[in-house]
PDBQT receptor file of N, H, CA, C and O in Angstrom, charges set to zero:
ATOM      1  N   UNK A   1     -31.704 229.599-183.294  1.00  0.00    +0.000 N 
ATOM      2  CA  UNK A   1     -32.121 230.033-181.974  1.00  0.00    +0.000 C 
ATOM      3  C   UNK A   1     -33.137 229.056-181.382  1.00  0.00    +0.000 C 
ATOM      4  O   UNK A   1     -33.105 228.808-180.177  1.00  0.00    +0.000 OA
ATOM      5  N   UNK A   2     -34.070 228.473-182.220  1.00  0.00    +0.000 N 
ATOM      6  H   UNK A   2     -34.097 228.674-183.200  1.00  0.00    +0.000 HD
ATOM      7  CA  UNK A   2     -34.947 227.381-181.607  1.00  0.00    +0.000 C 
ATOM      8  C   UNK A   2     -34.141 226.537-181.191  1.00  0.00    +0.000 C 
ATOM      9  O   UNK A   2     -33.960 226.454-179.976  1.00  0.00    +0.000 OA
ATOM     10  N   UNK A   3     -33.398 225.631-182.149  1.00  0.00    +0.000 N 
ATOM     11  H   UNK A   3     -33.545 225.699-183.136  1.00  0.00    +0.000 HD
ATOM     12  CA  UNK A   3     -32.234 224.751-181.908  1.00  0.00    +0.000 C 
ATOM     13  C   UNK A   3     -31.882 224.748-180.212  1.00  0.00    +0.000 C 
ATOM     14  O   UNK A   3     -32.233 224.099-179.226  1.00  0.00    +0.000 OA
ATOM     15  N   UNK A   4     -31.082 225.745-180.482  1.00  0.00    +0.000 N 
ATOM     16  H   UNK A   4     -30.797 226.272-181.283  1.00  0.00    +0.000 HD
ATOM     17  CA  UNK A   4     -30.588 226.253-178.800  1.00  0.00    +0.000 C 
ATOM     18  C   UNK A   4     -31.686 226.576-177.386  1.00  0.00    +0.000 C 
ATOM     19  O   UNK A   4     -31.320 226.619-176.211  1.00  0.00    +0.000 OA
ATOM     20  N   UNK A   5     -33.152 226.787-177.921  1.00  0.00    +0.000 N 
ATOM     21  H   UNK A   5     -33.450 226.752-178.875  1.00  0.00    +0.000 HD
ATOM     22  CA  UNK A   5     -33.958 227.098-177.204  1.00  0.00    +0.000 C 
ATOM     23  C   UNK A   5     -34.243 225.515-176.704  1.00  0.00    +0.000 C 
ATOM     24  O   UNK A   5     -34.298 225.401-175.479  1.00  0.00    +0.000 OA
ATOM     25  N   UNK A   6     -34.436 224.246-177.499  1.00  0.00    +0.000 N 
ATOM     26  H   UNK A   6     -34.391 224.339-178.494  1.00  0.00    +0.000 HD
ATOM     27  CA  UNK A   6     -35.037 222.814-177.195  1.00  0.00    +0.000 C 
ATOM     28  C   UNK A   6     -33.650 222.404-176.536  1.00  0.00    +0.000 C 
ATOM     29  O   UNK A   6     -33.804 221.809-175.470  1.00  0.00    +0.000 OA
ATOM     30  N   UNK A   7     -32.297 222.593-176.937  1.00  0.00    +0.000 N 
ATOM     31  H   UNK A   7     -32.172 223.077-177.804  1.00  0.00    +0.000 HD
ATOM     32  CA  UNK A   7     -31.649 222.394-176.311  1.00  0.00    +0.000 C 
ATOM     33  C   UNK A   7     -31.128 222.597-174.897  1.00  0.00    +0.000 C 
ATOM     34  O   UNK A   7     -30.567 221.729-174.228  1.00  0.00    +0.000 OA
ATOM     35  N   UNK A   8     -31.426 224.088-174.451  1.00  0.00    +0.000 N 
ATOM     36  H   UNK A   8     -31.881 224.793-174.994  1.00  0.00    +0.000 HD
ATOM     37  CA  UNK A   8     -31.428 224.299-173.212  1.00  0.00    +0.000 C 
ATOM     38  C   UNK A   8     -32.932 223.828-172.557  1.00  0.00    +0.000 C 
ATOM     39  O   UNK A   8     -32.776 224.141-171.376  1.00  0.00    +0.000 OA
ATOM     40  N   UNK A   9     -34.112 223.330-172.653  1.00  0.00    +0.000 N 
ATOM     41  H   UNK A   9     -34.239 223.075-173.612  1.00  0.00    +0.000 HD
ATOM     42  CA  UNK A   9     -34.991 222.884-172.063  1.00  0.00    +0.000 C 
ATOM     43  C   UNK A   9     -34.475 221.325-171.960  1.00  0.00    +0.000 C 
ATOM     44  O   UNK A   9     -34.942 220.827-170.935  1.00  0.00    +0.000 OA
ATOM     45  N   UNK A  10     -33.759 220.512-172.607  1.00  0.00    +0.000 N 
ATOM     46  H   UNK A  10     -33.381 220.917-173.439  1.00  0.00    +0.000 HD
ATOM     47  CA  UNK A  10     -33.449 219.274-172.443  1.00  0.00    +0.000 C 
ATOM     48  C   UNK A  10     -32.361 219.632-171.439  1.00  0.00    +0.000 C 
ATOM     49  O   UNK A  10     -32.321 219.085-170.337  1.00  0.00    +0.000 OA
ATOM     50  N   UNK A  11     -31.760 220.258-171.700  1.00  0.00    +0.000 N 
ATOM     51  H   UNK A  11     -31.792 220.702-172.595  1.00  0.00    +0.000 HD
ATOM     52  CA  UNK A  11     -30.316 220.193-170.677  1.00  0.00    +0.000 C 
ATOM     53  C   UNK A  11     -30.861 220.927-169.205  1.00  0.00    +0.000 C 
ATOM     54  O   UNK A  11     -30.019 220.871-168.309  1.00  0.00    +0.000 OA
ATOM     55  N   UNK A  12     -31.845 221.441-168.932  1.00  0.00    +0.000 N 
ATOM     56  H   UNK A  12     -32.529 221.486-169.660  1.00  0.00    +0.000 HD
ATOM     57  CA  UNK A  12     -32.947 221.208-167.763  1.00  0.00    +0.000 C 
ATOM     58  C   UNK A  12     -33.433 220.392-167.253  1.00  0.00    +0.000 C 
ATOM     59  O   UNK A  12     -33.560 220.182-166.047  1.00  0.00    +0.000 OA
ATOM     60  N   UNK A  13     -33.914 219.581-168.502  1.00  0.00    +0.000 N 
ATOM     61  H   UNK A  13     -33.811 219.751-169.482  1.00  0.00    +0.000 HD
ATOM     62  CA  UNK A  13     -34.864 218.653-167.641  1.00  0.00    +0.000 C 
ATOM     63  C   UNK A  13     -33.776 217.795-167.458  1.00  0.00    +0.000 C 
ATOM     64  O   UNK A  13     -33.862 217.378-166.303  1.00  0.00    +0.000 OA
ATOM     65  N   UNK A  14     -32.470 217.160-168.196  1.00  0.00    +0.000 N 
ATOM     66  H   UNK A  14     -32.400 217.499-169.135  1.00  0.00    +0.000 HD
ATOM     67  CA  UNK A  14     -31.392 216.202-167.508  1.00  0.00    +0.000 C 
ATOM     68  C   UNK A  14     -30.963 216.739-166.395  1.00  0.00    +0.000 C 
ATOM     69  O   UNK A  14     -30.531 215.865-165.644  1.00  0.00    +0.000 OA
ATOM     70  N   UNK A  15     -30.866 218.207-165.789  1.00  0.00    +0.000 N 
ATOM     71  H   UNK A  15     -31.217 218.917-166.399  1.00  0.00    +0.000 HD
ATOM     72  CA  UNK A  15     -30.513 218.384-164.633  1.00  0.00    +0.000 C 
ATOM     73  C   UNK A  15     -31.367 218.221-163.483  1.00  0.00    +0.000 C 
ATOM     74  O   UNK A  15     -30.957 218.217-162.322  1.00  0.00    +0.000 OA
ATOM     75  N   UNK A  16     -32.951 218.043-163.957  1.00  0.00    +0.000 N 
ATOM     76  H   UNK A  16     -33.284 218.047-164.900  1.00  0.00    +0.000 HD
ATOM     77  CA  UNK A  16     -33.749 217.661-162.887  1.00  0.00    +0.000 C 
ATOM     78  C   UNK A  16     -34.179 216.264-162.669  1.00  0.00    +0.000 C 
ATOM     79  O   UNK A  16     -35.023 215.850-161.873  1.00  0.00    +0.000 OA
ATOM     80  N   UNK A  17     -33.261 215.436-163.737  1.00  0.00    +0.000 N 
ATOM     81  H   UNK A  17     -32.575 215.772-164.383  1.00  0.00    +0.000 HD
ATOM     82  CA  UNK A  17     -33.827 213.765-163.808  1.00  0.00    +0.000 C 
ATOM     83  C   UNK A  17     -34.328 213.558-164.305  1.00  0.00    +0.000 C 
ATOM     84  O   UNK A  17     -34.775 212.479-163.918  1.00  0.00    +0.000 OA
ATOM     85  N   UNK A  18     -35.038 214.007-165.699  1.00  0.00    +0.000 N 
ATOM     86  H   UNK A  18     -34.674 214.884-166.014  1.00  0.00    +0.000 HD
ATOM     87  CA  UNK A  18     -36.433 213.892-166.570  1.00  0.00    +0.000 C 
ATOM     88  C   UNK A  18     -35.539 213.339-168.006  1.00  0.00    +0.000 C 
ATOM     89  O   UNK A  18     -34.385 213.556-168.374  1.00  0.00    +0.000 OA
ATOM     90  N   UNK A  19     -36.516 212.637-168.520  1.00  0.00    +0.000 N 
ATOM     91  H   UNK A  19     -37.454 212.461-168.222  1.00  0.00    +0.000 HD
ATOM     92  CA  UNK A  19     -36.163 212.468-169.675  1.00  0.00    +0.000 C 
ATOM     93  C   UNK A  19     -36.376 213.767-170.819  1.00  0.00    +0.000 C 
ATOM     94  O   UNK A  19     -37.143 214.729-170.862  1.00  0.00    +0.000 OA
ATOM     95  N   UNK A  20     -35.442 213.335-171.576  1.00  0.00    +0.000 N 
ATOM     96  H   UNK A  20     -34.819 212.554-171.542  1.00  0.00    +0.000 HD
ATOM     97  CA  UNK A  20     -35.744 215.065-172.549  1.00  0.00    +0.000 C 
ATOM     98  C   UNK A  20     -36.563 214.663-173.802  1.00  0.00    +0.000 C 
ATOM     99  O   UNK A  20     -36.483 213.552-174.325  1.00  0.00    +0.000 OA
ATOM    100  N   UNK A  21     -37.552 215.916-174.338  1.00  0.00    +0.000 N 
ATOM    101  H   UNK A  21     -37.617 216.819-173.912  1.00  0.00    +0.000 HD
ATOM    102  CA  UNK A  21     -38.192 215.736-174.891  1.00  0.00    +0.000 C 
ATOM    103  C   UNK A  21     -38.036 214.743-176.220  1.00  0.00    +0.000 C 
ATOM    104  O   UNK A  21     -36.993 214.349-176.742  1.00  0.00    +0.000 OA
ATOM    105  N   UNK A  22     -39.259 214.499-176.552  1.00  0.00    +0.000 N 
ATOM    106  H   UNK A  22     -40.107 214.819-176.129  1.00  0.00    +0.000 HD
ATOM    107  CA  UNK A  22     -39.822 213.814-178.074  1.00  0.00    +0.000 C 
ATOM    108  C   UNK A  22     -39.481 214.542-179.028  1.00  0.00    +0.000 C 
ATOM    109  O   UNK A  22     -39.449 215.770-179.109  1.00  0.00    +0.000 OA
ATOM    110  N   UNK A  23     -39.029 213.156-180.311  1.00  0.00    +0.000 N 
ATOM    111  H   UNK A  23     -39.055 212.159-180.245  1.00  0.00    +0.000 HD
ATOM    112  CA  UNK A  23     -39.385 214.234-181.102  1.00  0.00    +0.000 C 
ATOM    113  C   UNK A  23     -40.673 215.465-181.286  1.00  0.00    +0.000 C 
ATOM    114  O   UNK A  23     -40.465 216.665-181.464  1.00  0.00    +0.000 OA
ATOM    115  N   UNK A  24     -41.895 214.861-181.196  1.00  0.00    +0.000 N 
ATOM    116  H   UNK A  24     -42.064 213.886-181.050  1.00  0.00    +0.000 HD
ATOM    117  CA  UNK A  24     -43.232 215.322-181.442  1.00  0.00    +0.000 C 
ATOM    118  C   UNK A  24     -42.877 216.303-180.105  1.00  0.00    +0.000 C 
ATOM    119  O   UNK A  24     -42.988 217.409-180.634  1.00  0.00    +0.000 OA
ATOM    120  N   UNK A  25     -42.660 216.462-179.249  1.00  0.00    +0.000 N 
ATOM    121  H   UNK A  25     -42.570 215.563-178.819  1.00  0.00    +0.000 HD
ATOM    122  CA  UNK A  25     -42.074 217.648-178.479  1.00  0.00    +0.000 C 
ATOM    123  C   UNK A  25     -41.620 218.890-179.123  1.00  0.00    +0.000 C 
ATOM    124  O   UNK A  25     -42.153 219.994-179.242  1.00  0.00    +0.000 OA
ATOM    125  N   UNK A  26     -40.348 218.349-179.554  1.00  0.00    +0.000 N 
ATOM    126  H   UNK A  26     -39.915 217.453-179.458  1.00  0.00    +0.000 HD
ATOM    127  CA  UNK A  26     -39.496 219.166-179.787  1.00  0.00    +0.000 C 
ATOM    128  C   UNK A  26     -39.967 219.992-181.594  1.00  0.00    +0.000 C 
ATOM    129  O   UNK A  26     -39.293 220.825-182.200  1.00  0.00    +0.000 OA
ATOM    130  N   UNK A  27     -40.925 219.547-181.907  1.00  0.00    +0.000 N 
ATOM    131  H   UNK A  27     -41.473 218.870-181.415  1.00  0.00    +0.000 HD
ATOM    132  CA  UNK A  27     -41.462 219.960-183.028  1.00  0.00    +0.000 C 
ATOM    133  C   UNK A  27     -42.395 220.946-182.806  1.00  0.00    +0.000 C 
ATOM    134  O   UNK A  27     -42.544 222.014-183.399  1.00  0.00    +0.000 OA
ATOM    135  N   UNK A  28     -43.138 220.367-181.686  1.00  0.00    +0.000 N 
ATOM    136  H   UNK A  28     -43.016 219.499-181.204  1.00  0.00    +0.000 HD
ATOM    137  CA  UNK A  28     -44.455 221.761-181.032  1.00  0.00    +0.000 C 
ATOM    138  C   UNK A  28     -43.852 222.915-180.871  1.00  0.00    +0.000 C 
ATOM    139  O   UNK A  28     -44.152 224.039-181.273  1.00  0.00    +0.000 OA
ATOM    140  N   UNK A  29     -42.748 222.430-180.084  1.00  0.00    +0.000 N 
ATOM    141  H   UNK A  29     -42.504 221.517-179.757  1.00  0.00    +0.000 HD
ATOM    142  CA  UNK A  29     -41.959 223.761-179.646  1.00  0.00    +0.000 C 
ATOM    143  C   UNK A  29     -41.696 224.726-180.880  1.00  0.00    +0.000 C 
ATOM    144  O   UNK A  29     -42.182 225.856-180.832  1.00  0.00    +0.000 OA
ATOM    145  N   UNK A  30     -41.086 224.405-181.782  1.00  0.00    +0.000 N 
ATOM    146  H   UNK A  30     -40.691 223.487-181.821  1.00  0.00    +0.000 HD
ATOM    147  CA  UNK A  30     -40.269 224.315-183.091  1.00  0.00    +0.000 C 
ATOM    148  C   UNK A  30     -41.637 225.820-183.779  1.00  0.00    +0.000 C 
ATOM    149  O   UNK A  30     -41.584 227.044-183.903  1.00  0.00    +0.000 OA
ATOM    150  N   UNK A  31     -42.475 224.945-183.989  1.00  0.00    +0.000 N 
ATOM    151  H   UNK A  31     -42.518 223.951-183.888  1.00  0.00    +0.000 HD
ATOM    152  CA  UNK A  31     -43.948 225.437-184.055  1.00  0.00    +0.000 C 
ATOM    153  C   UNK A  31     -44.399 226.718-183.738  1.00  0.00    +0.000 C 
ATOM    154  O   UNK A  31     -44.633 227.699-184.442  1.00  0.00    +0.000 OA
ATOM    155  N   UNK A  32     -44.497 226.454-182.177  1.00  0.00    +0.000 N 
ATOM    156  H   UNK A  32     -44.307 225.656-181.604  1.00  0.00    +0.000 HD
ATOM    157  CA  UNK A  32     -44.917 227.065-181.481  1.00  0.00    +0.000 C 
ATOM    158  C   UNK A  32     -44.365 228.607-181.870  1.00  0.00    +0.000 C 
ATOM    159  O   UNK A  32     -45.034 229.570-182.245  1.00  0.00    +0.000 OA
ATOM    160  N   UNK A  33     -42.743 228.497-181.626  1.00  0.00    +0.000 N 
ATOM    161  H   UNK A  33     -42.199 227.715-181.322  1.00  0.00    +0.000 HD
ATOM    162  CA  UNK A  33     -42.096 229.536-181.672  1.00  0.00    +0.000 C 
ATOM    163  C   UNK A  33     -42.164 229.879-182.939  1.00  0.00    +0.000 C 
ATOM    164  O   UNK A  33     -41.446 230.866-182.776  1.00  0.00    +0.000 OA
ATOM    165  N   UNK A  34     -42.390 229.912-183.983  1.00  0.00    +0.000 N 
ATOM    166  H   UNK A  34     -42.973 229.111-184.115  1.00  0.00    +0.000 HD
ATOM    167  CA  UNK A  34     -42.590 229.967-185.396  1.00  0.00    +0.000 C 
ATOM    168  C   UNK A  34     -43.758 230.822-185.688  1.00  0.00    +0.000 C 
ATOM    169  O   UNK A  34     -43.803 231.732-186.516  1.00  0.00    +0.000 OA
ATOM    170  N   UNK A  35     -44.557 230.474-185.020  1.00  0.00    +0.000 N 
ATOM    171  H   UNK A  35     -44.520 229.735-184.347  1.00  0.00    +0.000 HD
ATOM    172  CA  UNK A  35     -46.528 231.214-185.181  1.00  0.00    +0.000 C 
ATOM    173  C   UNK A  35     -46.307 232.092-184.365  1.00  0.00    +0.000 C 
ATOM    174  O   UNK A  35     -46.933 233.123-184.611  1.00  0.00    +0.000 OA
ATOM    175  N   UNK A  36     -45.420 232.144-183.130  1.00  0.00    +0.000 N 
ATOM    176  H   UNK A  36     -44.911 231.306-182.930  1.00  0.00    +0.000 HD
ATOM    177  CA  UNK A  36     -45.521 233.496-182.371  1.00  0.00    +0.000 C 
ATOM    178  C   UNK A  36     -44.504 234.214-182.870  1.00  0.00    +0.000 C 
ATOM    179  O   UNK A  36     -44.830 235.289-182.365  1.00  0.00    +0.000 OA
ATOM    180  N   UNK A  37     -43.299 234.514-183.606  1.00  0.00    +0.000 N 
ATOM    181  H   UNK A  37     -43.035 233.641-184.016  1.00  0.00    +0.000 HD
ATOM    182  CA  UNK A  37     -42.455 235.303-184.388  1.00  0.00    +0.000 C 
ATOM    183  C   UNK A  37     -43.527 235.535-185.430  1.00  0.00    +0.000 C 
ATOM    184  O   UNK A  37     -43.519 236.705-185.813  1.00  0.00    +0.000 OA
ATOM    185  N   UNK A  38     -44.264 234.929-185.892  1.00  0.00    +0.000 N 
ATOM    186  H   UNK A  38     -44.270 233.978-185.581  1.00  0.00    +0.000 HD
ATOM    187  CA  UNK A  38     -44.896 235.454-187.201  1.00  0.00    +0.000 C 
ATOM    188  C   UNK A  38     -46.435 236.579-186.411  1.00  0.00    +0.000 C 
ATOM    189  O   UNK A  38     -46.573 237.764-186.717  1.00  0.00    +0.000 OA
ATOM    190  N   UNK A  39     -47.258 235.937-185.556  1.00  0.00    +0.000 N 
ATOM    191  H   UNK A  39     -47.146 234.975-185.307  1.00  0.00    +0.000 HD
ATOM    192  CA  UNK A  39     -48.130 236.756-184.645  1.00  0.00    +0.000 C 
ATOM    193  C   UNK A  39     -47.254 238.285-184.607  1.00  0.00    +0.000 C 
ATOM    194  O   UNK A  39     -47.619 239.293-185.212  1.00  0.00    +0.000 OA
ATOM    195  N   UNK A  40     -46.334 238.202-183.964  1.00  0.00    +0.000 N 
ATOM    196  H   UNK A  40     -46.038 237.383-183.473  1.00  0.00    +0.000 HD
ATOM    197  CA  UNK A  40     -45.112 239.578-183.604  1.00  0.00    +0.000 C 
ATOM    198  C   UNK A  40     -45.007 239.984-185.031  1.00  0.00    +0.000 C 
ATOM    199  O   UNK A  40     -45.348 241.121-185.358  1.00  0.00    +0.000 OA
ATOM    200  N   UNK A  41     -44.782 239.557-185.466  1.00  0.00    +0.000 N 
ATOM    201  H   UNK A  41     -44.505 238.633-185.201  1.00  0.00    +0.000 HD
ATOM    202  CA  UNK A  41     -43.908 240.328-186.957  1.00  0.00    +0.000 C 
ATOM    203  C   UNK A  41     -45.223 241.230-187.364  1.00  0.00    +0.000 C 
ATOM    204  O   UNK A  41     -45.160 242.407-187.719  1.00  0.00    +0.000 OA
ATOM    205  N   UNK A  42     -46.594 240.340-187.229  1.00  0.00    +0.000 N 
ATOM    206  H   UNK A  42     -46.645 239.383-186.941  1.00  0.00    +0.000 HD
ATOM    207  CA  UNK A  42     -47.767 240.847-187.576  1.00  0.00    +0.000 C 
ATOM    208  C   UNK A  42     -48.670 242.351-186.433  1.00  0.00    +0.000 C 
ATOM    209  O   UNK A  42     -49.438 243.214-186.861  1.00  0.00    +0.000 OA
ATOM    210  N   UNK A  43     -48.247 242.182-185.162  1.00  0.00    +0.000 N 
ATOM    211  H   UNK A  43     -47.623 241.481-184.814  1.00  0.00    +0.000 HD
ATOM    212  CA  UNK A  43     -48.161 243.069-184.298  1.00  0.00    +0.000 C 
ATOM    213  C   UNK A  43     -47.446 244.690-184.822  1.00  0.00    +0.000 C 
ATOM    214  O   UNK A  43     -47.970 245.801-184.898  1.00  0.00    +0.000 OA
ATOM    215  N   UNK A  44     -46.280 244.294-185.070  1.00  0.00    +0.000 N 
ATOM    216  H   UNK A  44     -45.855 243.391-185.008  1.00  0.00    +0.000 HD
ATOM    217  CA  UNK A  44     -45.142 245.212-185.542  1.00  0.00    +0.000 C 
ATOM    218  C   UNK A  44     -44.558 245.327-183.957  1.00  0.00    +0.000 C 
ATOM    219  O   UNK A  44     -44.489 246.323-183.236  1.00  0.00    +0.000 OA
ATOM    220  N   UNK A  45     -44.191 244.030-183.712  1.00  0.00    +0.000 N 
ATOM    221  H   UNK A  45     -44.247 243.221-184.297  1.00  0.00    +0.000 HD
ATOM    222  CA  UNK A  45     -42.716 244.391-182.704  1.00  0.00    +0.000 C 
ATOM    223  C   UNK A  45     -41.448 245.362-182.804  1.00  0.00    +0.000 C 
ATOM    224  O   UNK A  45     -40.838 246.132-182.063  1.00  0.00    +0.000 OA
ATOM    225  N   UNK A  46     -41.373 244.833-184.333  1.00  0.00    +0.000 N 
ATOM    226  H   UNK A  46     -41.868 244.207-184.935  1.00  0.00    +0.000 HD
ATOM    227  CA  UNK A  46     -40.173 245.575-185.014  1.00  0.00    +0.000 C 
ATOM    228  C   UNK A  46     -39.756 247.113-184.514  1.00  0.00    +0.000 C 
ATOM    229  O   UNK A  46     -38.830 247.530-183.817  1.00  0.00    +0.000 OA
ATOM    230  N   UNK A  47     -41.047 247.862-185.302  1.00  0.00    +0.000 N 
ATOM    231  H   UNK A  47     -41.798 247.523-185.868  1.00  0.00    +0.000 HD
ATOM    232  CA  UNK A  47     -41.249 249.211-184.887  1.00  0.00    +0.000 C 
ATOM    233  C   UNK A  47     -41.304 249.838-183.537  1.00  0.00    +0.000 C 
ATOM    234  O   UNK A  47     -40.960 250.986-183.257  1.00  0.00    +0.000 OA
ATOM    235  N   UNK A  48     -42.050 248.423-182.291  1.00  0.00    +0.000 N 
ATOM    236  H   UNK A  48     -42.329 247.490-182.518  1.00  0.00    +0.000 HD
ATOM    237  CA  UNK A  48     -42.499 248.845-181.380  1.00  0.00    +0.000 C 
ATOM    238  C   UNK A  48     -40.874 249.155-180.750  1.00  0.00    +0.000 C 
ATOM    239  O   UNK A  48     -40.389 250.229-180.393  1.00  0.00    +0.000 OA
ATOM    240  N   UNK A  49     -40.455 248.207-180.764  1.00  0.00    +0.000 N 
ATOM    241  H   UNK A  49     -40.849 247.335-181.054  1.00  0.00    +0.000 HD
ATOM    242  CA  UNK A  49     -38.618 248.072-179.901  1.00  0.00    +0.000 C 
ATOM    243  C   UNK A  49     -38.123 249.123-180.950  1.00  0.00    +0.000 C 
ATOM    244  O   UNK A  49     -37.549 249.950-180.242  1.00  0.00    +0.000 OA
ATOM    245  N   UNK A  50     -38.025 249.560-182.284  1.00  0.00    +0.000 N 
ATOM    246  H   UNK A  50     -38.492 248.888-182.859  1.00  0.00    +0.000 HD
ATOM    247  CA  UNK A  50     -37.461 250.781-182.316  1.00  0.00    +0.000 C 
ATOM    248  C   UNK A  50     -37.837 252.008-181.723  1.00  0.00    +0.000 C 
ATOM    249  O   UNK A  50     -36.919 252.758-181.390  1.00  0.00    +0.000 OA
ATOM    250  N   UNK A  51     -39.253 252.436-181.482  1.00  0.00    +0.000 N 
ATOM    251  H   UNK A  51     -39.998 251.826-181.753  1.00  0.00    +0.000 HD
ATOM    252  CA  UNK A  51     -39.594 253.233-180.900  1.00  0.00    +0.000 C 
ATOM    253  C   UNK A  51     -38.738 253.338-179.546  1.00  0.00    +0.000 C 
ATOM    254  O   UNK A  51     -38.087 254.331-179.224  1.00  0.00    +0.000 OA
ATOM    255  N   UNK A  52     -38.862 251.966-178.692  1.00  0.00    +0.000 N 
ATOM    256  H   UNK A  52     -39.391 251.159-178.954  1.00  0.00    +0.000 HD
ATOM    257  CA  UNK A  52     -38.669 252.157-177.312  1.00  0.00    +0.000 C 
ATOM    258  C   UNK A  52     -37.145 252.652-177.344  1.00  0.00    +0.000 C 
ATOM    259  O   UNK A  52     -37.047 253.626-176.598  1.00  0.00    +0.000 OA
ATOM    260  N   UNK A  53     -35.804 252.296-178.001  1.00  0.00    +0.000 N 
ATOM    261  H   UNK A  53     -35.883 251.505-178.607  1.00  0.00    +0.000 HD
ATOM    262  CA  UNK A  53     -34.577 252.016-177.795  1.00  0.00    +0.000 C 
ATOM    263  C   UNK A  53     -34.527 254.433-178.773  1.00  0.00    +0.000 C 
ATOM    264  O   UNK A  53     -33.761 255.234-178.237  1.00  0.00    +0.000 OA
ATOM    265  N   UNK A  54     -35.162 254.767-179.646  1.00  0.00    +0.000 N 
ATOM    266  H   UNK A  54     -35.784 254.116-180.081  1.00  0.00    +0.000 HD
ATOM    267  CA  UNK A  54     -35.325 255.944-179.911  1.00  0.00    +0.000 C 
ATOM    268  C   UNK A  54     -35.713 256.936-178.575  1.00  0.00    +0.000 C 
ATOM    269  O   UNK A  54     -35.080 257.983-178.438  1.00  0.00    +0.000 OA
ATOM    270  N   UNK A  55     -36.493 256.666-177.857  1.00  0.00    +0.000 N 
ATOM    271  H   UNK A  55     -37.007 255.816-177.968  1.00  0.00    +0.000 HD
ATOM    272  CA  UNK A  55     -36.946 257.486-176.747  1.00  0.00    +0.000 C 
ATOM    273  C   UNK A  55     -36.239 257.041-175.484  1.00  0.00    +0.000 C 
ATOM    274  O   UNK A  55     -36.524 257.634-174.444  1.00  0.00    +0.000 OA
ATOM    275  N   UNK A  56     -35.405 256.124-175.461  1.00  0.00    +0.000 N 
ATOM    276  H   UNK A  56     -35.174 255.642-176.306  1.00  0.00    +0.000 HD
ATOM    277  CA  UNK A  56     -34.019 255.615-174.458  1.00  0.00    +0.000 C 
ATOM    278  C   UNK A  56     -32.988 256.504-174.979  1.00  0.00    +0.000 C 
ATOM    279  O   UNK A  56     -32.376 257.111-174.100  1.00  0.00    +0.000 OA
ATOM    280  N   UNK A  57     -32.657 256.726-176.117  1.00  0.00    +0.000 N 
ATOM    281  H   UNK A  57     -33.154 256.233-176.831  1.00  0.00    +0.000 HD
ATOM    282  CA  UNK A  57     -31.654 257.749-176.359  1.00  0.00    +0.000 C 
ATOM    283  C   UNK A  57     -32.147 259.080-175.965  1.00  0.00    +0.000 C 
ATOM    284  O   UNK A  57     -31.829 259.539-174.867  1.00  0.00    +0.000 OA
ATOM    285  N   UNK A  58     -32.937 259.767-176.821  1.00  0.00    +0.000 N 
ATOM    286  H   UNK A  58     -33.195 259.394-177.712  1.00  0.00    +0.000 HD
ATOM    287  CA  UNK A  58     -33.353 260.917-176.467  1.00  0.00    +0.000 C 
ATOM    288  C   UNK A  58     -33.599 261.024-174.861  1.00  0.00    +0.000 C 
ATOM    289  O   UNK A  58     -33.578 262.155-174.375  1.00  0.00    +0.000 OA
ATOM    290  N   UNK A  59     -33.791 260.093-174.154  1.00  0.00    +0.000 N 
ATOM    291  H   UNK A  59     -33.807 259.175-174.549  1.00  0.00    +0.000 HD
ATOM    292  CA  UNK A  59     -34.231 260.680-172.414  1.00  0.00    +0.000 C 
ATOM    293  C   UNK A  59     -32.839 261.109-172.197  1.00  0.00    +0.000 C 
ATOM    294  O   UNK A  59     -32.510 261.617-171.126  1.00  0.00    +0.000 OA
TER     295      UNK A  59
């Protein structure tokens, strides 16, 4: 899913004329998204979106 996430930001910026990212770019990103799935996991997203999709049925 990262993969596809750096990939659609390059295939952006070639549609706006930009060169597409660095490696050292495409690693932050890589990163980035890595510490915030783990932040979430530590939140308890998990639970939170089961809760929400439980009280979407029941309404």
């Amino acid at each position: 899913m990262i993969h596809a996430f750096i990939n659609r930001i390059n295939a952006n910026l070639k549609e706006f004329g930009k060169q597409p990212l660095s490696g050292k770019q495409n690693a932050l990103i890589a990163v980035g998204a890595l510490v915030g799935s783990v932040v979430l996991a530590q939140v308890g997203i998990i639970d939170l979106i089961a809760k929400g999709y439980t009280f979407m049925v029941t309404a």
